[in-house]
C-alpha positions in Angstrom: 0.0 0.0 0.0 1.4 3.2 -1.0 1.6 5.9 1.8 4.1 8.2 -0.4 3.7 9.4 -4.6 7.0 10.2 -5.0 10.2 9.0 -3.2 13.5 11.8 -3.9 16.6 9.7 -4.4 19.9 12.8 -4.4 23.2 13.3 -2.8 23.7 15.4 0.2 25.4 17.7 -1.7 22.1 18.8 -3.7 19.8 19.4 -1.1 20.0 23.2 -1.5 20.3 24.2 -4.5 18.0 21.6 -6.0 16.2 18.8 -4.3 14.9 20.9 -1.2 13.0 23.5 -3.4 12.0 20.5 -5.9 10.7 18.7 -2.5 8.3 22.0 -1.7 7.1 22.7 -5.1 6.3 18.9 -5.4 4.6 19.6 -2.3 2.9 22.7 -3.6 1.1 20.4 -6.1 -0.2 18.3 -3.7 2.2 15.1 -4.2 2.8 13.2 -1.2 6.8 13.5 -1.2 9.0 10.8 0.7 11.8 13.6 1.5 14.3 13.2 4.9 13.8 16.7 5.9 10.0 16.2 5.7 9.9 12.1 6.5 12.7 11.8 9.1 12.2 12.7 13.2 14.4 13.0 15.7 15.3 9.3 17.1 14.6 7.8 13.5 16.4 5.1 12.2 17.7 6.5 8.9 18.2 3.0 7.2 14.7 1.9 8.3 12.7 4.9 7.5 14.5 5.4 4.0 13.5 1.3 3.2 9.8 2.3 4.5 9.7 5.0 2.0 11.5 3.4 -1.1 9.1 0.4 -0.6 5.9 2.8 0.2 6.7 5.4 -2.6 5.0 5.0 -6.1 7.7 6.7 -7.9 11.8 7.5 -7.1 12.6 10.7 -8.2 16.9 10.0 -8.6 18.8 12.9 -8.8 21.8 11.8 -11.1 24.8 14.0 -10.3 28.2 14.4 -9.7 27.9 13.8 -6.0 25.4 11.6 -6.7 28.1 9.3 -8.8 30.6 9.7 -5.9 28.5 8.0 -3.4 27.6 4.7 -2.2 24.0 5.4 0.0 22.5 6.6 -3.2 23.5 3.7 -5.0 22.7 1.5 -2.9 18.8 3.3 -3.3 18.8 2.9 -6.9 20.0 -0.5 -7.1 17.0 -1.2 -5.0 14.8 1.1 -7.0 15.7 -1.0 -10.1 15.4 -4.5 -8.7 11.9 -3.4 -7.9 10.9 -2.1 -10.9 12.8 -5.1 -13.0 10.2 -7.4 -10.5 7.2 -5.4 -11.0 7.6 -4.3 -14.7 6.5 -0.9 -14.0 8.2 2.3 -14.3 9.4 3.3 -11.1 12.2 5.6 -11.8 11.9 9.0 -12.9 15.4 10.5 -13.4 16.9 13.7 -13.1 20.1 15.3 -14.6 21.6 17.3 -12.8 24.7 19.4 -13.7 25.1 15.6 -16.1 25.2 14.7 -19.5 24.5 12.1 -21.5 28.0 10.8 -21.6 28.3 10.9 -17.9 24.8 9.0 -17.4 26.0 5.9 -19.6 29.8 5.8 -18.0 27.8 5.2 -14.7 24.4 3.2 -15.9 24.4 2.8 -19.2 20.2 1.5 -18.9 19.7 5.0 -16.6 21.0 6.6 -20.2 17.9 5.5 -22.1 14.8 6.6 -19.4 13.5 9.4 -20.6 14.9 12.0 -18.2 14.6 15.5 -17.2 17.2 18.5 -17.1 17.3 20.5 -14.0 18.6 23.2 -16.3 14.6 23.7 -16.9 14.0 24.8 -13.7 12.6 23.8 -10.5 8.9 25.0 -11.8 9.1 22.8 -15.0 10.5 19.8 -13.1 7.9 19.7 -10.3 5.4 20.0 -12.8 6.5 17.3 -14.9 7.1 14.9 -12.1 3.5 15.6 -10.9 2.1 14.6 -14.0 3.9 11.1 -13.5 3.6 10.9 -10.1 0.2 12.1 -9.5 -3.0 9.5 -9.2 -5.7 10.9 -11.5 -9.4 9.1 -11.0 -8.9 8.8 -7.0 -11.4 10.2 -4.8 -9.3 9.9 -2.5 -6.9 12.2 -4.2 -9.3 14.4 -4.6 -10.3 14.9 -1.5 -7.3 15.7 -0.2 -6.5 18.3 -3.0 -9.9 20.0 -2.0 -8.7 19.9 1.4 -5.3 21.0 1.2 -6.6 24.1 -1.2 -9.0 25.0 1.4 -6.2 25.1 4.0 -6.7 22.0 5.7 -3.3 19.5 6.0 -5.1 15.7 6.1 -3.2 12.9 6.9 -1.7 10.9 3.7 -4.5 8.7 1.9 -3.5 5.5 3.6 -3.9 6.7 6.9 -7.1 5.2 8.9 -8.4 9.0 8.8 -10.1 8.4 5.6 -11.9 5.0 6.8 -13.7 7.1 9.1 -14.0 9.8 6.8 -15.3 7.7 4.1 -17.7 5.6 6.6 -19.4 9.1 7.8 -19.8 9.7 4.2 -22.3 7.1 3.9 -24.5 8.5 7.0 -28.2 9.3 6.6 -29.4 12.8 6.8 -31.2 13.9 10.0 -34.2 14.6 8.2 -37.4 12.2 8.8 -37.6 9.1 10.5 -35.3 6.9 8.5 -33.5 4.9 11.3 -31.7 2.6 9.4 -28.2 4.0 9.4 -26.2 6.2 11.8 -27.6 10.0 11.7 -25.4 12.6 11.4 -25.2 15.3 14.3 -25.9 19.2 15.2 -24.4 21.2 12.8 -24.7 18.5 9.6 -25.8 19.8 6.2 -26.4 17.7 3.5 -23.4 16.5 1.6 -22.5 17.1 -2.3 -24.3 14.5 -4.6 -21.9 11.7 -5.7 -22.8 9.8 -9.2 -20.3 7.7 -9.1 -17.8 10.0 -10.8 -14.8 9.9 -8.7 -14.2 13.6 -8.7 -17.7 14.2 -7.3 -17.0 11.4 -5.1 -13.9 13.3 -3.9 -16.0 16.3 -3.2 -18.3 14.7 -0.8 -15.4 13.2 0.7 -13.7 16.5 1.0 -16.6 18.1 2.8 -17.5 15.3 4.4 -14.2 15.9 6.4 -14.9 19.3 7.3 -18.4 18.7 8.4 -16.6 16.2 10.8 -14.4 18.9 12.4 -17.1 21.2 12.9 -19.8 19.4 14.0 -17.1 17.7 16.7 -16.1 21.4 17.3 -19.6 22.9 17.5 -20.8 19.9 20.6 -17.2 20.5 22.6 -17.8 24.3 23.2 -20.9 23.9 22.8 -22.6 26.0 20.0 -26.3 26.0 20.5 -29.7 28.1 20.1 -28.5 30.0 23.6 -24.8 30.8 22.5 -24.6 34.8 21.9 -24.8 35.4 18.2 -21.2 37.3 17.9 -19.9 34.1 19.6 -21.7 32.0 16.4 -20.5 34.1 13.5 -16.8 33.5 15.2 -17.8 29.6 15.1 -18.6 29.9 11.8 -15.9 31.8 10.7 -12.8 30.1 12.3 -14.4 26.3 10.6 -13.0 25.8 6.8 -16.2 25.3 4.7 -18.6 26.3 7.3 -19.8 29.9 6.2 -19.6 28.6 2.7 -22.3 25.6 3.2 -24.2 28.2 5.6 -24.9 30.6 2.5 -25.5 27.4 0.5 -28.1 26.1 2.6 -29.1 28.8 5.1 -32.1 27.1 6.2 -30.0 24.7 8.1 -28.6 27.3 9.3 -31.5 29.0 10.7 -32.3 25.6 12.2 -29.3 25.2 14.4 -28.5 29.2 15.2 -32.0 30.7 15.4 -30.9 33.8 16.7 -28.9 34.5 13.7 -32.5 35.1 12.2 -33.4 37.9 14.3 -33.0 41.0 12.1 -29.2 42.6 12.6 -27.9 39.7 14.6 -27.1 37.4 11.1 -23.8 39.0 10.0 -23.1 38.1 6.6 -26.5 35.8 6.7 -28.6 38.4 6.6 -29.3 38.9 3.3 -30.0 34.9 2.8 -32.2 35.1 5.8 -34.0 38.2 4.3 -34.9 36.0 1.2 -36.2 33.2 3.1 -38.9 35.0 4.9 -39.7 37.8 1.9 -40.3 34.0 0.3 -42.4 32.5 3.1 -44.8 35.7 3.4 -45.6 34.9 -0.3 -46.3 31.7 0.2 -48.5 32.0 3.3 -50.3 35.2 1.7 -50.7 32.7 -1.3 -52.0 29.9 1.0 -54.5 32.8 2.4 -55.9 33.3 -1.2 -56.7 29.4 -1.5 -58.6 29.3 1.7 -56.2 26.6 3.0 -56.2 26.7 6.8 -53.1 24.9 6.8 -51.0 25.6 10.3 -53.9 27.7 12.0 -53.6 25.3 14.7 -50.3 26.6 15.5 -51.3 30.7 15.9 -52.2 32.8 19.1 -55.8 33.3 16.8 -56.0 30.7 14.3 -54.6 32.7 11.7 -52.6 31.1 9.0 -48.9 31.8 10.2 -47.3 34.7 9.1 -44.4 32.8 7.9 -42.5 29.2 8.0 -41.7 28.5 11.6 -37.6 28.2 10.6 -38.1 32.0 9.9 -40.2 33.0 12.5 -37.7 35.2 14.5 -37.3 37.3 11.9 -41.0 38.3 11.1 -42.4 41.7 13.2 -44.9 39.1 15.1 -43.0 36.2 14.6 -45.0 34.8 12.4 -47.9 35.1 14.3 -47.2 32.1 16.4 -48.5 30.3 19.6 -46.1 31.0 22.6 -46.0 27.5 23.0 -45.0 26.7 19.3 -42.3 29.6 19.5 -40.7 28.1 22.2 -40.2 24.3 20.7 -39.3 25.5 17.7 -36.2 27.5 19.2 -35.2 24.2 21.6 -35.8 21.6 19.1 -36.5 22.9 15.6 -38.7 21.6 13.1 -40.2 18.1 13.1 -38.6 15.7 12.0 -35.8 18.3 11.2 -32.0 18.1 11.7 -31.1 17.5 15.1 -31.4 20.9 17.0 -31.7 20.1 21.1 -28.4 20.1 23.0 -29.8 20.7 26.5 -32.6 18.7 28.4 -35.3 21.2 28.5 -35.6 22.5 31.7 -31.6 24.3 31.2 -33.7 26.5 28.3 -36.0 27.2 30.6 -33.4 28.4 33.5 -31.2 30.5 31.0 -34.2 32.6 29.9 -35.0 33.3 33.6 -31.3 34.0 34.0 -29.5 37.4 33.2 -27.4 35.3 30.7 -30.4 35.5 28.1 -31.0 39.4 28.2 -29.2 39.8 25.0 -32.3 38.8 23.4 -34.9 41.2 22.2 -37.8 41.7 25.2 -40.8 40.6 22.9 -38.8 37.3 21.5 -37.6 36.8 25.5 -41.3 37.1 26.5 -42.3 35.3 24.3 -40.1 32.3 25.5 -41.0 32.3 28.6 -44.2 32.3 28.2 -43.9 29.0 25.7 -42.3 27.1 28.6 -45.8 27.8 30.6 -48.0 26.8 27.7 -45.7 24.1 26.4 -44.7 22.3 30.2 -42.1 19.7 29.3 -39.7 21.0 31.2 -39.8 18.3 33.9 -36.8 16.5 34.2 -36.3 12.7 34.6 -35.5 11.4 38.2 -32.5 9.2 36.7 -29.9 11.6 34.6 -30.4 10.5 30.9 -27.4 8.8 29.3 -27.2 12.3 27.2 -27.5 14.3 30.5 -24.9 12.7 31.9 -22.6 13.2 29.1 -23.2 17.3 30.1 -22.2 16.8 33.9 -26.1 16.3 35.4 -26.2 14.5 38.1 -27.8 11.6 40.0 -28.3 13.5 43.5 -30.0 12.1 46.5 -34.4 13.1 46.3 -33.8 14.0 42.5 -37.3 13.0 42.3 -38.8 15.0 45.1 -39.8 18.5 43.3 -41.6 15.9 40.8 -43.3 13.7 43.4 -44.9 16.8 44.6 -46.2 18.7 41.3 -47.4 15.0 40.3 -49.5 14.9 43.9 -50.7 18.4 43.4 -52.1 17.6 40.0 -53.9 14.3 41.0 -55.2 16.0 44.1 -55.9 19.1 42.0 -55.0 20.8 45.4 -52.5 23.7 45.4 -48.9 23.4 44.8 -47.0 23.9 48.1 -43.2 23.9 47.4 -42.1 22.4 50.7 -38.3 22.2 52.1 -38.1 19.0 50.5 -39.3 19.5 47.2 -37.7 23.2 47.0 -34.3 21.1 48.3 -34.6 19.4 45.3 -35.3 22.4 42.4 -32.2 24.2 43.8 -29.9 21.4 43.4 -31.5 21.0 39.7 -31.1 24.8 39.1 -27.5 24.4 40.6 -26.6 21.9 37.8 -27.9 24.4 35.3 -26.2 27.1 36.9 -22.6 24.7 36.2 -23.8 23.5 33.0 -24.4 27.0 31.7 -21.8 29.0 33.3 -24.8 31.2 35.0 -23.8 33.4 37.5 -26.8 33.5 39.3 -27.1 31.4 42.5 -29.0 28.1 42.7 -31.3 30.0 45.0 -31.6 33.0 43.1 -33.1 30.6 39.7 -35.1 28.6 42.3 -36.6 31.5 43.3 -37.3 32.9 39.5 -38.6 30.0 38.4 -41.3 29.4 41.6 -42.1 33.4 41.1 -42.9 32.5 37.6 -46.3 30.5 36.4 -44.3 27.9 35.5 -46.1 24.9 38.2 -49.3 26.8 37.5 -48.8 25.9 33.6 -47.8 22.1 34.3 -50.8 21.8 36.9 -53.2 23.2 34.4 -51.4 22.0 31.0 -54.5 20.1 30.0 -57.5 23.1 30.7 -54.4 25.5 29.1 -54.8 23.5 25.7 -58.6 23.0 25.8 -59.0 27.3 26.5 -56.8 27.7 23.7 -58.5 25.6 21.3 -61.7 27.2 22.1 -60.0 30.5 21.9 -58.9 29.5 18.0 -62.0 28.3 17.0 -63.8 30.9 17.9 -61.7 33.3 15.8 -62.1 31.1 12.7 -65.8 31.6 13.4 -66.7 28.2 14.1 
């Protein structure tokens, strides 16, 4: 298996005037050189790690010179490099004459004197690009990847390198959109990938991206970036990932998914305009639907309108969109349904941040607004055993987890009043202090307690059921029915 294109065969002697620029314009091109200055580390056994590359190089670029002629090391290379290619039957060698004739070619190797060779009088330019043309695998998509990569920036690992299994495997994942369950999903932060029709440079190109969309999405769930990270914060995400902004103007309704405060007007950055043309587009749409009489979504408005816009957008329109609290509030924690995956928190840590001071970046109205979703839309109650995935962010399994729920559950089957006793309150605190860590609040424990037990939060849960009959009612009646 090949981990190197091109092996350079020289004298010591030639390194600086010749072989070392050849090496980094060979390099320039994107051809994996086997070079001592860029193969060798300190502690490397020399004979060893020159075998490894004459036996993993595709080509051996010998530098035939004086110096070369003198010694025995490089020699001892080529006689290698023509046993192998006397097994094999393939041209291995590509030679180069340096500061050599003809003449003094055939005095040393009179079969060297009849490969087609190249002059280093040409010029390092002409003999790079010459050697590439060789040396270079056209048709790989593996080599195409890593050219994409390596123009965008990115250094990957050489072709052979187990790297590209797992690139190549995530490749192959489903798109988080549906319910197709049949094969891994990719993550927060996934877009969908380039086409591939079996031509291997379109091939190369979802591999290529493929590879980026694994360092950001890896990058995006260790800070983490979510709905609740400060816009200016997500623009920098974007901008420091290679590929990212690119794919976000392709396909800014992914975007809009995963960073919904980018949508509200002069928080986007450079997405603005995009986001601007998604909702100018949605308003004609719904004001089309209006014309048709379909009452498609009415079930979702404060009034039993039709919505003012698709609920990806809805940040951005002056009543967003015209929107149930309660409807305003999933959408921003877990996006559309059967959308990309958009949740990175267990509910209840929305909840706290939008009591907290950590959310008053947000426009009042949308802040409002969210708040009051969490009272119409009660599923903020957490579980009494942490969640693998709420383990993974640092919840805990704390002594009378359970006891806040045990008493809202009583209250609602009594239908008697909620009475936050030291027990149960015990028990929110240590929850809101695991927010408070989670989130980097810097309210106390106490202090969110105490929000969230001010708020109508219990009061929503304990009347969740007569909440959704009034508002039906409510919506009917405006539709005149």
């Amino acid at each position: 298996m090949w981990l190197y294109d091109v092996f350079i065969s020289h004298a010591s002697e030639d390194k600086d005037d010749l072989v070392r620029p050849l090496a980094e314009a060979l390099k320039a091109l994107h051809v994996e050189v086997w070079y001592d200055e860029f193969a060798l580390k300190l502690g490397d056994s020399l004979r060893r790690s020159i075998d490894k590359g004459l036996a993993r190089s595709r080509y051996a670029v010998v530098v035939l010179s004086p110096a070369f002629f003198q010694k025995n090391w490089p020699q001892r290379e080529l006689d290698g490099l023509v046993a192998r290619e006397m097994d094999s039957n393939d041209r291995v060698i590509l030679p180069v004459w340096h500061r050599v004739s003809r003449k003094d070619v055939i005095e040393f190797s009179p079969p060297l004197a009849d490969v087609l060779a190249i002059d280093s009088a040409h010029g390092v330019g002409h003999l790079a690009a010459k050697i590439a043309e060789v040396a270079k695998p056209r048709g790989s998509p593996l080599i195409t990847a890593r050219d994409k990569l390596i123009e965008r920036g990115v250094t990957p690992p050489v072709v052979t390198d187990e790297w590209w299994l797992d690139v190549v495997e995530a490749s192959n994942r489903e798109y988080p959109w549906g319910y197709v369950m049949h094969r891994e999903h990719w993550g927060r932060w996934s877009f969908w990938l380039p086409g591939d029709d079996g031509d291997p440079d379109a091939r190369g190109e979802r591999l290529a991206f493929t590879a980026m969309q694994m360092a950001w999405t890896a990058e995006a769930a260790s800070r983490p970036i979510t709905q609740i990270t400060r816009p200016a914060d997500v623009l920098a995400f974007i901008a420091s990932q290679t590929g990212l902004a690119d794919t976000c103007h392709e396909q800014p309704k992914f975007l809009a998914m995963y960073a919904p405060q980018l949508t509200i007007p002069g928080f986007g950055g450079e997405f603005e305009e995009g986001f601007e043309n998604i909702l100018v587009e949605s308003m004609a749409e719904r004001e089309e639907q209006i014309a048709r009489g379909s009452p498609s979504g009415t079930g979702l408005t404060h009034d039993g309108s039709v919505p003012g816009c698709d609920s990806l957008i809805m940040f951005r329109h002056p009543q967003l969109g015209n929107y149930d609290p309660s409807m305003i509030t999933c959408q921003f924690v877990q996006g559309e349904t059967a959308g990309p995956p958009v949740k990175h928190y267990p509910t209840f840590e929305y909840l706290i941040w939008a009591l907290s001071d950590a959310s008053t970046w947000l426009p009042d109205f949308i802040r409002k607004q969210l708040v009051l979703g969490f009272v119409e839309w009660p599923t903020w109650l957490w579980n009494a055993d942490p969640a693998p995935s709420d383990s993974e962010h640092g919840l805990r399994l704390y002594t009378g987890r359970e006891d806040f729920l045990d008493a809202l559950y009583a209250a609602k089957e009594s239908k008697a009043p909620f009475v936050a006793n030291d027990v149960a309150r015990s028990d929110l605190i240590e929850r809101c202090e695991d927010s408070r860590r989670v989130l980097g609040l810097v309210e106390s424990a106490e202090e969110l307690a105490r929000r969230f037990l001010e708020g109508p939060f219990v009061e929503g849960f304990l009347k969740s059921d007569e909440i959704r009959r009034k508002r039906k009612r409510t919506k009917a009646e405006g539709r005149g029915t």
